[in-house]
ZAVORO-864833 format. One record per residue (C-alpha): x, y, z; residue in three letters. Coordinates in nm, 3 decimals. Example, Ala and Ser with C-alpha at 12.3 -4.5 7.8 and 13.67 -1.06 7.14 Angstrom:
REM ZAVORO-864833
        xx        yy        zz   resn
     1.230    -0.450     0.780    Ala
     1.367    -0.106     0.714    Ser
***
This chain:
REM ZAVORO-864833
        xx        yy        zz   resn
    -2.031    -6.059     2.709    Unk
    -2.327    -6.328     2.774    Unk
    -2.562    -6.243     2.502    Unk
    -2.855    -6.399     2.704    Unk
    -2.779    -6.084     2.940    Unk
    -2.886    -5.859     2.704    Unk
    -3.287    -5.967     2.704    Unk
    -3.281    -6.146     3.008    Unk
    -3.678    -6.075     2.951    Unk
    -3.858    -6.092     2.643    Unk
    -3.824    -5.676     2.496    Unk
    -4.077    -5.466     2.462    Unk
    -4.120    -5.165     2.253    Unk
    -4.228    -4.964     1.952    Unk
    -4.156    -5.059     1.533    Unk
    -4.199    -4.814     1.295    Unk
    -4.296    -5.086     0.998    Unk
    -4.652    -5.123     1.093    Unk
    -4.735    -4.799     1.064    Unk
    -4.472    -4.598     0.822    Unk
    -4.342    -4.902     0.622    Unk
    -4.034    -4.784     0.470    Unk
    -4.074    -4.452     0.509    Unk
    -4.035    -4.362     0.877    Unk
    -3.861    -4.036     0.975    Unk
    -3.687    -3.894     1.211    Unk
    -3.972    -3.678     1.376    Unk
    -4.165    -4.007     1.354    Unk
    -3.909    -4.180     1.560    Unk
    -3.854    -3.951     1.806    Unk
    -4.207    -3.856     1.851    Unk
    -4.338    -4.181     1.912    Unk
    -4.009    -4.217     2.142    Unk
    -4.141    -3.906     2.363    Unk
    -4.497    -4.100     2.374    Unk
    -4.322    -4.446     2.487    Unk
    -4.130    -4.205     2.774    Unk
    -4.433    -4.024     2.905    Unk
    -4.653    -4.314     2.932    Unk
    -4.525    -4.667     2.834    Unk
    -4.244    -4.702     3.022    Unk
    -4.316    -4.728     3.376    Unk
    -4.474    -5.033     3.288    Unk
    -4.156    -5.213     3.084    Unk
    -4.179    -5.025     2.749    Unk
    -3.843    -4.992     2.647    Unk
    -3.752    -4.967     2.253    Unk
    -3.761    -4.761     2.022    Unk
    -3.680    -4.970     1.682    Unk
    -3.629    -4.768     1.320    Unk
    -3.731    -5.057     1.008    Unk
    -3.638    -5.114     0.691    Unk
    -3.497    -4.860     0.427    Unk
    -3.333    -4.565     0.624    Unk
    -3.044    -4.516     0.398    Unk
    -3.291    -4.533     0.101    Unk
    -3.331    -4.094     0.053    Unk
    -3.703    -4.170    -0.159    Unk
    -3.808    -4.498     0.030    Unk
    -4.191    -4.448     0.048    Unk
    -4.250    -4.231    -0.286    Unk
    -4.408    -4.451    -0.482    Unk
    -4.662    -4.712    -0.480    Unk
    -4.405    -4.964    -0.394    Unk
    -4.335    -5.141    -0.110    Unk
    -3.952    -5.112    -0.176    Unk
    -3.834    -4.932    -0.468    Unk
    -3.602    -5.200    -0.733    Unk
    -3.225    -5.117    -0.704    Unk
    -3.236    -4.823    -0.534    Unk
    -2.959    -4.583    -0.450    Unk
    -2.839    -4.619    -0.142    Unk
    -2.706    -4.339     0.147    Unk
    -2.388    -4.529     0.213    Unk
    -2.023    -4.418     0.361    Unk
    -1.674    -4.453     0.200    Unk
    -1.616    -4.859     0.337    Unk
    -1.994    -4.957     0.194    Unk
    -2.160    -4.897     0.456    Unk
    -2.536    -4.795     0.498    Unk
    -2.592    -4.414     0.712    Unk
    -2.913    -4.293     0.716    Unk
    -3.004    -4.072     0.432    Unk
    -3.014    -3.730     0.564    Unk
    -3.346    -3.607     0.405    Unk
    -3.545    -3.826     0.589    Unk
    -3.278    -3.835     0.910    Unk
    -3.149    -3.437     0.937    Unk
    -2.919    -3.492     1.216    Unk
    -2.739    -3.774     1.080    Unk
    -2.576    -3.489     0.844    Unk
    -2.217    -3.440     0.824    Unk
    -2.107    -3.829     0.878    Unk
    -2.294    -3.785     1.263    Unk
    -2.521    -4.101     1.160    Unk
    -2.748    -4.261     1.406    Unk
    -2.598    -4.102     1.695    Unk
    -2.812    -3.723     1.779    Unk
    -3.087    -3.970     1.732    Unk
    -2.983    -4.260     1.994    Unk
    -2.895    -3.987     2.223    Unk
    -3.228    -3.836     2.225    Unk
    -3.393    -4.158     2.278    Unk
    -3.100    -4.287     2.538    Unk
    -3.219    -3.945     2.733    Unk
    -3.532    -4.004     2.762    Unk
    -3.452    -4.291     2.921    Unk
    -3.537    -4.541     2.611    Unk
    -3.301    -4.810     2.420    Unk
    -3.255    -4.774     2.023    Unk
    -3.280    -5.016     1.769    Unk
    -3.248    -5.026     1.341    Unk
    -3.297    -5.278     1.137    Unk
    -3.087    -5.436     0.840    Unk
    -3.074    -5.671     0.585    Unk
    -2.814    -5.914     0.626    Unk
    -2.530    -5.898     0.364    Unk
    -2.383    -5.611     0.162    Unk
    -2.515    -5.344    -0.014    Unk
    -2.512    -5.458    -0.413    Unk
    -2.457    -5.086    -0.489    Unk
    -2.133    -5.164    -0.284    Unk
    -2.015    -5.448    -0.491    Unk
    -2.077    -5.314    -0.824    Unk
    -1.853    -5.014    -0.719    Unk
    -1.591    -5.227    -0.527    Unk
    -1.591    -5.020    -0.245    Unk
    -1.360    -5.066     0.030    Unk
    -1.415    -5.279     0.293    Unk
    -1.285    -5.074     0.651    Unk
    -0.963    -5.210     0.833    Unk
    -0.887    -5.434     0.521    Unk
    -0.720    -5.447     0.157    Unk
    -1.012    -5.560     0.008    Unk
    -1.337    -5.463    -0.174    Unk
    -1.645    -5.510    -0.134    Unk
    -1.679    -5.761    -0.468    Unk
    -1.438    -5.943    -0.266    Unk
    -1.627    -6.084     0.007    Unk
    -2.005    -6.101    -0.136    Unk
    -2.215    -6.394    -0.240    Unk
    -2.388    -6.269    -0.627    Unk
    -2.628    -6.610    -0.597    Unk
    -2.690    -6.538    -0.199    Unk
    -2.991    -6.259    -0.307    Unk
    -3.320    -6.165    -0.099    Unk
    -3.639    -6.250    -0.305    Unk
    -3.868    -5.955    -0.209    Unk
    -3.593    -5.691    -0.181    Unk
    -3.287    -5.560    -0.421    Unk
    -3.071    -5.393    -0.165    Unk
    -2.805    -5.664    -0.076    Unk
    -2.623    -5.989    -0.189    Unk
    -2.535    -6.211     0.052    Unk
    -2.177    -6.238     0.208    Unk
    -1.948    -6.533     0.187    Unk
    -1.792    -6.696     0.519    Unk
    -1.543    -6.822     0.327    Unk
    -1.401    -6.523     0.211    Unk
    -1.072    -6.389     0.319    Unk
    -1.251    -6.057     0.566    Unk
    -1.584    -6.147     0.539    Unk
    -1.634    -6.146     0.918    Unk
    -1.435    -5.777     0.879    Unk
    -1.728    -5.617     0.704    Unk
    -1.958    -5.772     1.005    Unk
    -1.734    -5.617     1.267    Unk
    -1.730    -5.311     1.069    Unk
    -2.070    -5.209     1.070    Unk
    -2.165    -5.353     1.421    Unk
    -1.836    -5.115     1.558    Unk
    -2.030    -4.823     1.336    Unk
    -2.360    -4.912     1.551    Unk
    -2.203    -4.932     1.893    Unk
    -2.028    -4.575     1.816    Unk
    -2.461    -4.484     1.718    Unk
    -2.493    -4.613     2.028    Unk
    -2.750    -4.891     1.914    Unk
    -2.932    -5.111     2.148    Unk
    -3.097    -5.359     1.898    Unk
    -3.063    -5.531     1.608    Unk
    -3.326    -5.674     1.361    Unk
    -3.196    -5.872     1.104    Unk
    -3.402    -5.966     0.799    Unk
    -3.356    -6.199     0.509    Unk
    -3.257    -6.510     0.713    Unk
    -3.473    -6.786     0.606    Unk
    -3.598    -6.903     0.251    Unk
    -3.313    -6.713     0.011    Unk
    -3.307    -6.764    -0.334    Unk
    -2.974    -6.937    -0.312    Unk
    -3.111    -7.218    -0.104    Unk
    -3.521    -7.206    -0.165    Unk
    -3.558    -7.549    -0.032    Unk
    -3.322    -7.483     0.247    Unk
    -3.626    -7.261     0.538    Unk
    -3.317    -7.162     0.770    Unk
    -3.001    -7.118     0.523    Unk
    -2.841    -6.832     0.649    Unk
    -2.703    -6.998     0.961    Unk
    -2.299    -6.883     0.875    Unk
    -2.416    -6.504     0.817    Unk
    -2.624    -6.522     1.157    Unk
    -2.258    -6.644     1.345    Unk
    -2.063    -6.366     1.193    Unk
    -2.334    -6.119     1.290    Unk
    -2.308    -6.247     1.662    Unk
    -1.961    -6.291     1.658    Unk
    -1.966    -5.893     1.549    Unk
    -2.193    -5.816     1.853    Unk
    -1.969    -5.993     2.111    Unk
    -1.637    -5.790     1.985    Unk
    -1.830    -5.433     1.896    Unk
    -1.811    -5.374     2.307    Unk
    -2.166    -5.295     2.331    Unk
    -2.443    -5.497     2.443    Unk
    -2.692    -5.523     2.144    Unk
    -3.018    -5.754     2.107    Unk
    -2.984    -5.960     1.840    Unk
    -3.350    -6.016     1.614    Unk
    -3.371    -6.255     1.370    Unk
    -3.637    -6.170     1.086    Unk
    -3.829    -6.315     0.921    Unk
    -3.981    -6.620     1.001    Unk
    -4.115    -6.867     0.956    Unk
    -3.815    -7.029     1.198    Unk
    -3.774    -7.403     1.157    Unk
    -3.813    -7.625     1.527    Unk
    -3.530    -7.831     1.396    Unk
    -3.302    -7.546     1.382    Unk
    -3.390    -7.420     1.735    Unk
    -3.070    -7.473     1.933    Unk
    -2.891    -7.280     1.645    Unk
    -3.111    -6.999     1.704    Unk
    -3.093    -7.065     2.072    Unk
    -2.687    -7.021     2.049    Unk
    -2.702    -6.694     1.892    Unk
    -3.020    -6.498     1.874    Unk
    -3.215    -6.345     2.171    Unk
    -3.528    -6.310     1.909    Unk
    -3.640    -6.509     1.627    Unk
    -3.985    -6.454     1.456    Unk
    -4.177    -6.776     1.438    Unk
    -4.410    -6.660     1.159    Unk
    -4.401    -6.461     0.873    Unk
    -4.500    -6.107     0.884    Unk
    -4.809    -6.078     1.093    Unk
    -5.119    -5.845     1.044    Unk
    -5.425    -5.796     1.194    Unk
    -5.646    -6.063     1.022    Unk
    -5.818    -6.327     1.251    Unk
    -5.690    -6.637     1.052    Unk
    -5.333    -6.543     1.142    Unk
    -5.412    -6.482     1.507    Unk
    -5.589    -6.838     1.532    Unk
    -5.280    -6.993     1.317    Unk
    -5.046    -6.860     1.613    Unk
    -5.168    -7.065     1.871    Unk
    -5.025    -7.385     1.622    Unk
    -4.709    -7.193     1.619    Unk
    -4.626    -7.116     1.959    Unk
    -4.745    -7.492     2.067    Unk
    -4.454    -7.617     1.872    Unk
    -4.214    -7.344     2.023    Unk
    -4.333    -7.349     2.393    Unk
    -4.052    -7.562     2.536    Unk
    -3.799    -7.329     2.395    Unk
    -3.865    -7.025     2.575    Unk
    -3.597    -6.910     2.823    Unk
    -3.395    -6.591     2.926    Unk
    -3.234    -6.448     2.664    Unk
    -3.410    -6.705     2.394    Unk
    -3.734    -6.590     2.269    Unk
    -3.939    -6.703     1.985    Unk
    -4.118    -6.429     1.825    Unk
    -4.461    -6.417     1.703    Unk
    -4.437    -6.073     1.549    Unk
    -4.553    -5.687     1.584    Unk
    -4.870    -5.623     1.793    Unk
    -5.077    -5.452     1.494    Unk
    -5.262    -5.258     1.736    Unk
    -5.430    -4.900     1.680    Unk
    -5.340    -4.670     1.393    Unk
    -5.151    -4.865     1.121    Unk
    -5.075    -4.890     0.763    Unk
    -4.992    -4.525     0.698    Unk
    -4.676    -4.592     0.538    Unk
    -4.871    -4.791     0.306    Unk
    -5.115    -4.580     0.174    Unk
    -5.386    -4.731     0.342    Unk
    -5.389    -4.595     0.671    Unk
    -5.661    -4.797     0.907    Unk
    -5.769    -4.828     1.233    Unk
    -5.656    -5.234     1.348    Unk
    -5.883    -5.428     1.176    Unk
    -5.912    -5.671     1.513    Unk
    -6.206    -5.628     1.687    Unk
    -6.187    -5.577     2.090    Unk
    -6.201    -5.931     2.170    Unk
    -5.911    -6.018     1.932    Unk
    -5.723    -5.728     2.076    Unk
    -5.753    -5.963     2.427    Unk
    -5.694    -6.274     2.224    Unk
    -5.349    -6.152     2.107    Unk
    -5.280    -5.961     2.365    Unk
    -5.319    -6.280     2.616    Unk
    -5.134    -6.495     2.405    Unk
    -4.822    -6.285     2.364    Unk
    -4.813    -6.232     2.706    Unk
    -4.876    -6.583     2.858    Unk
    -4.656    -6.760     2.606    Unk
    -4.397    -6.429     2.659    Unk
    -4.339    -6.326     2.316    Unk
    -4.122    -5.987     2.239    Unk
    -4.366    -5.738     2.250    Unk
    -4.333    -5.506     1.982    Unk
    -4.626    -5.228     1.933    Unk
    -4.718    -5.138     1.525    Unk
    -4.961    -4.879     1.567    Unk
    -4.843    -4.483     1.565    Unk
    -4.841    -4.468     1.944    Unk
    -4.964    -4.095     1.935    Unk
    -5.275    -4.130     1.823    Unk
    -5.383    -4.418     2.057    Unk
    -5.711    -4.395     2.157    Unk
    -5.833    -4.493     2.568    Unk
    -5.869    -4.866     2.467    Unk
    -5.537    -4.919     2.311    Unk
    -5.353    -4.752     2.564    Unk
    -5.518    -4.969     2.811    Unk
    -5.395    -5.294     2.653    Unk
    -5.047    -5.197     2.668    Unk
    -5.057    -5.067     3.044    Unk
    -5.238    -5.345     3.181    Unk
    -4.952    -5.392     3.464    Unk
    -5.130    -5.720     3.605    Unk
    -5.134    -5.898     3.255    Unk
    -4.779    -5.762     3.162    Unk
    -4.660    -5.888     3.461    Unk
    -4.665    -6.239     3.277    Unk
    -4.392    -6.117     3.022    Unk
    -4.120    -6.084     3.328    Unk
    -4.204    -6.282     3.582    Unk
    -4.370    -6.611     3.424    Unk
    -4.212    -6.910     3.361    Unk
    -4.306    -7.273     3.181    Unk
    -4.617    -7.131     2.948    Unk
    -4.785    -7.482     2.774    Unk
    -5.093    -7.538     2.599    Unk
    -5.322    -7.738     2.745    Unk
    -5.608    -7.800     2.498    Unk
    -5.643    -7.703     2.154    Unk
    -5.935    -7.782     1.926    Unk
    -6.070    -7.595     1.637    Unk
    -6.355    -7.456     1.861    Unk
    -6.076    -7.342     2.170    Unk
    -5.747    -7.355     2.343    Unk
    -5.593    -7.339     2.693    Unk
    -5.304    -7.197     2.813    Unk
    -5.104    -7.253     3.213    Unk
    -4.819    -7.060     3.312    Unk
    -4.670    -6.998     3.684    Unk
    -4.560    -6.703     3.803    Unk
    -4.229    -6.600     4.008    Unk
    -4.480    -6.574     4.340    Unk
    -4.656    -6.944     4.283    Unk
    -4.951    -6.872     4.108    Unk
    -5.111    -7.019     3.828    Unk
    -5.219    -6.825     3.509    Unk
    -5.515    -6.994     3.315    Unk
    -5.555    -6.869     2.965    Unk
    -5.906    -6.957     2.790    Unk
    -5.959    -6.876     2.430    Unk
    -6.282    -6.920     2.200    Unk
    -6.115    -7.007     1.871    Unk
    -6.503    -7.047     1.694    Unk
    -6.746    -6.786     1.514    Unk
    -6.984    -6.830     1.811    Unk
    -7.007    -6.785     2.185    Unk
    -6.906    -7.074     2.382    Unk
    -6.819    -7.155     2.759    Unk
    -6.451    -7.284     2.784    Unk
    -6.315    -7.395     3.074    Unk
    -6.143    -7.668     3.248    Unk
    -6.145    -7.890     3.587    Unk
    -5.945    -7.732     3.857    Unk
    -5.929    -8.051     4.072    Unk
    -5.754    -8.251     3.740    Unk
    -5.460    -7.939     3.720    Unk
    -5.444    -7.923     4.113    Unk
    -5.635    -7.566     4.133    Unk
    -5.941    -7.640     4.362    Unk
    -5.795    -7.552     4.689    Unk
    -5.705    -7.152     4.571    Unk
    -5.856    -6.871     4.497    Unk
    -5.921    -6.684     4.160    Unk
    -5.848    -6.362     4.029    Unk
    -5.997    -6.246     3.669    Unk
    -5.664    -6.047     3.537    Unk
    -5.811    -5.818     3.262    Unk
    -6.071    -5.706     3.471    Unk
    -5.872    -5.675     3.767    Unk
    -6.145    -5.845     4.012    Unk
    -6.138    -6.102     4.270    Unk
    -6.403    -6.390     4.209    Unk
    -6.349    -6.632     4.556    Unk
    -6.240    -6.959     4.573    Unk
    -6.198    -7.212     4.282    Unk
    -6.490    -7.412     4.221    Unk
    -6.524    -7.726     4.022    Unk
    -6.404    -7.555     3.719    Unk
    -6.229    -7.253     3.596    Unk
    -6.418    -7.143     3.286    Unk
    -6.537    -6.865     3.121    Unk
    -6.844    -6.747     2.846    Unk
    -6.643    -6.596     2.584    Unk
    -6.735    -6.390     2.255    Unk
    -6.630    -6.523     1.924    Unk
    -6.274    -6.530     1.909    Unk
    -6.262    -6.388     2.261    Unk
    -6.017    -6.503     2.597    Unk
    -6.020    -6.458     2.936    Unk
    -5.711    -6.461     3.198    Unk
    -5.727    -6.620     3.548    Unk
    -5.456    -6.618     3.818    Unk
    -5.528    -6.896     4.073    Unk
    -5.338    -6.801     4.383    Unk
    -5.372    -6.853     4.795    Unk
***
């Protein structure tokens, strides 16, 4: 199997960590599933993606973010199931699978996420490892360890069945009938802290397990920040890798993003795509005790929501998709501006300043997109010539507001709010 088949586009869907944190449940999973069905996916919506902890039984309990050490829902060959208070139908060994099937009906695609390596609970019982002689103590790495979570050691390539383990629980998730992978832990381990991308021989096993478990799965690499120099690595066996750490809706990481996907742009391609994180949109936080509406205001909304789009980022939604209000909803079925996520090509940035940025794409048809941001705490007019970038004999379409404005003039500009943007398509 090609694994740049399997996202031939960037994804698009629904994570539960924005909102629930570790805590999401199945009735949260499917119900936000049934939302994505009834009115996200006509216009690409596709995922449904459980995060972090769902073999922990008390994940979400206490005022931590992840509980130290905790037990663990696993199987006889040390392998994480989902813990069946939080998950009821993966009772009696059934796993993941009433769950995918749901979703798969509804005409949806499932995703979990893990941490790479082995559970430690695992090792410290040398539990089996399935199809092998050996035990889990055998193939794990006690100096490979995450440094914000106690779950897992790493596993060592050089192992006698190390790679066994891999194709053991990627064979488990086919049988789920899992669509999607998110894999944490990748960059900055304790075992190499100087080393940003040192998890590059875990990342081939887990790929080689995806090409021999006989089901097409997207592979996401978490988290960031990715290294540039490392690209063609991630390139060779990713479909996703997140090019920041974990973002959240405060404007200094929004403005810090247009840095990041400057340095990535060249490396965006079918089946390779960098990630600039969840879209913290609507009603998040809950699994955090701080429920919140997003803190962005409206016009950051459009900032983010242009950027992902022109630069075609994975767009993953945070917020609890049921209780979207009329604007949210309208941000993520904007058909005309999510066109750019499956039919754009060769996003660059054109200008970037402290005060604003640019952004050109073409689309599939020959058009141009023009992206104009206000980066500043003050209203501004940014635009540029369209003789200089070949755009004065055309005419121009505002995107978000879905209105024809006449030919190009001299220049294609905008008056923009603080931290605002505006999206043109110049086209004949």
């Amino acid at each position: 199997m090609d694994k740049n088949q399997f996202a031939p586009t960037p994804p698009m869907g629904w994570n539960s960590w924005d909102c629930y944190a570790a805590a999401v449940t199945e009735e949260q999973l499917l119900g936000n599933a049934r939302y994505m069905a009834d009115n996200l996916k006509p216009y690409g919506w596709t995922y449904i993606v459980c995060d972090i902890q769902w073999s922990e039984p008390n994940a979400g309990t206490t005022d931590r973010e992840y509980i130290p050490f905790a037990r663990l829902t696993l199987d006889e060959y040390s392998r994480q199931i989902p813990a069946p208070n939080r998950f009821p139908s993966s009772a009696n060994g059934a796993g993941f699978k009433p769950v995918a099937d749901k979703i798969h009906a509804m005409g949806l695609k499932f995703g979990v996420h893990i941490m790479r390596g082995i559970p430690r609970q695992a090792v410290h019982a040398r539990m089996p490892i399935f199809g092998t002689g050996r035990t889990a103590d055998e193939i794990a790495n006690p100096s490979s360890i995450c440094k914000w979570n106690s779950d897992m050691y790493g596993i060592d390539a050089a192992r006698p069945d190390a790679q066994a383990y891999y194709d053991s629980i990627f064979a488990l998730y086919a049988d789920w009938g899992v669509d999607y992978i998110k894999v944490d832990d990748i960059c900055n381990t304790n075992m190499y802290p100087h080393a940003p991308y040192s998890a590059e021989k875990e990342v081939e096993m887990i790929a080689a397990a995806i090409a021999r478990c006989g089901r097409p799965m997207v592979l996401s690499l978490s988290p960031g920040p990715a290294v540039i120099d490392k690209a063609w690595h991630l390139e060779k066996y990713a479909n996703m890798w997140r090019i920041t750490d974990d973002f959240w809706d405060r404007w200094d990481l929004l403005k810090n993003m247009f840095d990041r996907c400057e340095v990535w742009q060249r490396h965006v391609s079918p089946g390779c795509w960098p990630d600039c994180d969840m879209l913290p949109l609507g009603h998040i936080g809950m699994g955090f005790h701080n429920g919140r509406k997003t803190a962005f205001t409206r016009d950051e909304q459009l900032t983010m929501m242009t950027l992902w789009c022109i630069f075609r980022s994975p767009l993953m939604m945070g917020g609890e998709l049921r209780d979207n209000d009329d604007w949210t909803l309208s941000l993520l079925t904007h058909e005309e501006v999510l066109r750019l996520i499956g039919h754009s090509s060769g996003a660059r940035q054109l200008e970037r300043s402290e005060s604003h940025a640019i952004w050109q794409s073409r689309d599939d048809d020959g058009s141009t997109y023009i992206a104009l941001f206000n980066l500043g705490d003050a209203p501004i007019e940014v635009g540029i010539s369209s003789k200089e970038y070949g755009l004065d004999k055309a005419f121009i379409r505002n995107v978000w507001e879905r209105r024809e404005l006449g030919p190009v003039l001299e220049r294609v500009a905008a008056a923009l709010a603080p931290h605002g943007a505006a999206l043109y398509r110049i086209h004949d």
